[in-house]
N, C-alpha and C positions, 0 to 999 in steps of 0.2 A: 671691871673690865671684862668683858664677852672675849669668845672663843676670836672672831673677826679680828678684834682689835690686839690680840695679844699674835694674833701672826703676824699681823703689820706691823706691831713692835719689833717682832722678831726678826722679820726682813728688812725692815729699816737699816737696826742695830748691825745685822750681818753687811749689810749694804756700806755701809761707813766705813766697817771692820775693811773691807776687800777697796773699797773707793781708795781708802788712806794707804793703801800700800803701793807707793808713788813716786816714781824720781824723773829726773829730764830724758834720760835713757828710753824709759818705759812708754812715758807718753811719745814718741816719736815712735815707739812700734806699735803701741795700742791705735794709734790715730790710725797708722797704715793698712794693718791687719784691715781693721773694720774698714777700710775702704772697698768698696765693691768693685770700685774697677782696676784694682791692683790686681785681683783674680782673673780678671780675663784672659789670661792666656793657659791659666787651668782649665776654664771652663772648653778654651777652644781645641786643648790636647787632647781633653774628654772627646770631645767630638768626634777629634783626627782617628783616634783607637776606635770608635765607634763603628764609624764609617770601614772602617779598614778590617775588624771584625764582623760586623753583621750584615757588610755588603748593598747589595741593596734593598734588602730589610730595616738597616739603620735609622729609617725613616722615622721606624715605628717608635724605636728606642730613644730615638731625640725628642720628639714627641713629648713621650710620655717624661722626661727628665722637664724640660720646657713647664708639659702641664703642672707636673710635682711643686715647683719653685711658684708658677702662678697663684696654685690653690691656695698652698701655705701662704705668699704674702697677703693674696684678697681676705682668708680668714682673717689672718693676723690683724694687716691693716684699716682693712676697707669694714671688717664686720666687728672683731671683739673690742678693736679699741675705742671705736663708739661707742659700742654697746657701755662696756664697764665705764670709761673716763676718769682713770686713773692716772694724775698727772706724773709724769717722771720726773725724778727728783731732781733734774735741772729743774724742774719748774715749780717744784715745793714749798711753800711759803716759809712752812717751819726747818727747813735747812739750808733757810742763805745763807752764807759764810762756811758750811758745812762739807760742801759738795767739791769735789776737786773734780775742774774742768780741762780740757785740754784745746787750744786754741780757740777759746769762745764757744764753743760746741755745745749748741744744748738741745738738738733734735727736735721734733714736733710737740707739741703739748702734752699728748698723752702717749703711756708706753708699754701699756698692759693690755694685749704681749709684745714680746721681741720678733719683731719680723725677722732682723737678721738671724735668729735664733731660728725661726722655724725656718726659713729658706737654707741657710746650709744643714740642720740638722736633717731635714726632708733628701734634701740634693744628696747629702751624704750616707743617708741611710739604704735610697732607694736604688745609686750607682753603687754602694757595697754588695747589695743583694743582684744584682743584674754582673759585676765583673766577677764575684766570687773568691776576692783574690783576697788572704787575710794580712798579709804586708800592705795590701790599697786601702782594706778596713779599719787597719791600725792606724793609719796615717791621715786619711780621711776624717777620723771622727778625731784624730786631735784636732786639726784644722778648723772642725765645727768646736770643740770646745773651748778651741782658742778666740775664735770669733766672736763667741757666743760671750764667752768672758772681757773678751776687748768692751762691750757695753754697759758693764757694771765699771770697768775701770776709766770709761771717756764720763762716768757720772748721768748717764741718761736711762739706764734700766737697773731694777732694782731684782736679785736674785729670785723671786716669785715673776717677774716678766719672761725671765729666761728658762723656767720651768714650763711656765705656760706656754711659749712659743715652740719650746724644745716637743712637746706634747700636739702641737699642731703638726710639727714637721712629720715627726714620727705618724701620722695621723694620715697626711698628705701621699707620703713615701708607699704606707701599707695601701692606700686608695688606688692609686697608679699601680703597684706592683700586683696587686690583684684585677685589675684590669686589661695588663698584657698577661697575667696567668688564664681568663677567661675569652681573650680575641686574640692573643698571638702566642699560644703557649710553647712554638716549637723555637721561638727564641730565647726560650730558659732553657736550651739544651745545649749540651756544648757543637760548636760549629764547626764544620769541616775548615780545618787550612792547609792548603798545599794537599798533604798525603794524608796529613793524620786529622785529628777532633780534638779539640782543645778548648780551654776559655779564653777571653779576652787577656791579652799582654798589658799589664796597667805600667810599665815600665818609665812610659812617657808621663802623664798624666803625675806618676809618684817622684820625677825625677823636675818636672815643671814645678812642682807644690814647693818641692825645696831650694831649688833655687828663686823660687820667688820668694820665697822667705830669709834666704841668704842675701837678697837684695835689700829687702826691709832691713835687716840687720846694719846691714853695712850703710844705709841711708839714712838710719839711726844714729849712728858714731858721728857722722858726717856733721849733723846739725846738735852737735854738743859744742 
């Protein structure tokens, strides 16, 4: 057995390990978490703060959050998982019976990397570094790792997708933030409000994450 084979053993093995940890509870928040447009109305608080901090600058800063999420899914999607064609273990030949799904869910054929992985890991890393705020960073990047995790638990991405996409985003994230450091660098400073200079208020944005996540919860219980 080669170097190759013995890590895909190993991500298999760990993959089952984290798949089987699984109740009716769980799957009704893992489905949710990973739904993309449960988030929307984080993404749109994002905005609101945005706007309301960088004025009419904000342009720039939505932008580049926009372009971040772009890059990372096109890599993700559109380019590595052609290229490699690594199928996700919903679609494994050697782990039918193996694989714990959650309402039929078995994603597109191949899963190497995790988009969802690199679009919030990207989103989150790139609005951490732009609000500065380490209560938004703390909470953010659970948010991506809960995401990111929700995929190995609906059984469609195996812990080396979620590596890989995590490595895109971060990838994606540092591209844009070095892009408004070289064409818009006086918006990494802190902005005048009112009387004083300050950074962005993440107050909204951290206070939306959770309640949306106290929804899933509670939408959870509901369908037990």
């Amino acid at each position: 057995m080669d170097i190759i084979d013995s890590i895909k053993l190993i991500d298999t093995n760990l993959f089952l390990f984290l798949n089987g940890l699984n109740n009716s509870f769980f799957d009704a928040v893992m489905f949710a978490v990973s739904d993309k447009l449960m988030w929307i109305p984080f993404y749109i608080s994002v905005i609101f703060i945005t706007i309301k901090y960088w004025k009419r600058e904000a342009g720039w800063i939505v932008l580049a959050l926009i372009l971040c999420i772009v890059i990372s899914d096109q890599v993700a999607s559109g380019v590595i998982k052609g290229l490699v064609q690594r199928p996700r273990p919903s679609h494994a030949t050697d782990l039918v019976g193996l694989v714990h799904l959650v309402n039929g869910y078995t994603g597109g054929r191949f899963g190497f990397v995790s988009s969802h992985a690199a679009n919030a890991v990207g989103f989150a890393l790139l609005s951490s570094l732009l609000f500065k705020n380490k209560k938004y960073t703390l909470i953010i990047f659970s948010w991506a790792a809960l995401t990111a995790y929700s995929r190995i638990y609906l059984g469609v991405h195996y812990p080396l997708d979620i590596i890989g996409g995590t490595l895109v985003g971060v990838f994606s994230a540092l591209l844009c933030f070095w892009l408004i450091q070289k064409l818009r660098p006086s918006l990494l400073l802190p902005q005048k409000t009112s009387n004083s200079t300050a950074f962005a208020n993440t107050q909204i944005p951290i206070s939306t994450l959770s309640l949306t996540f106290i929804f899933i919860i509670i939408l959870a219980f509901t369908k037990l």
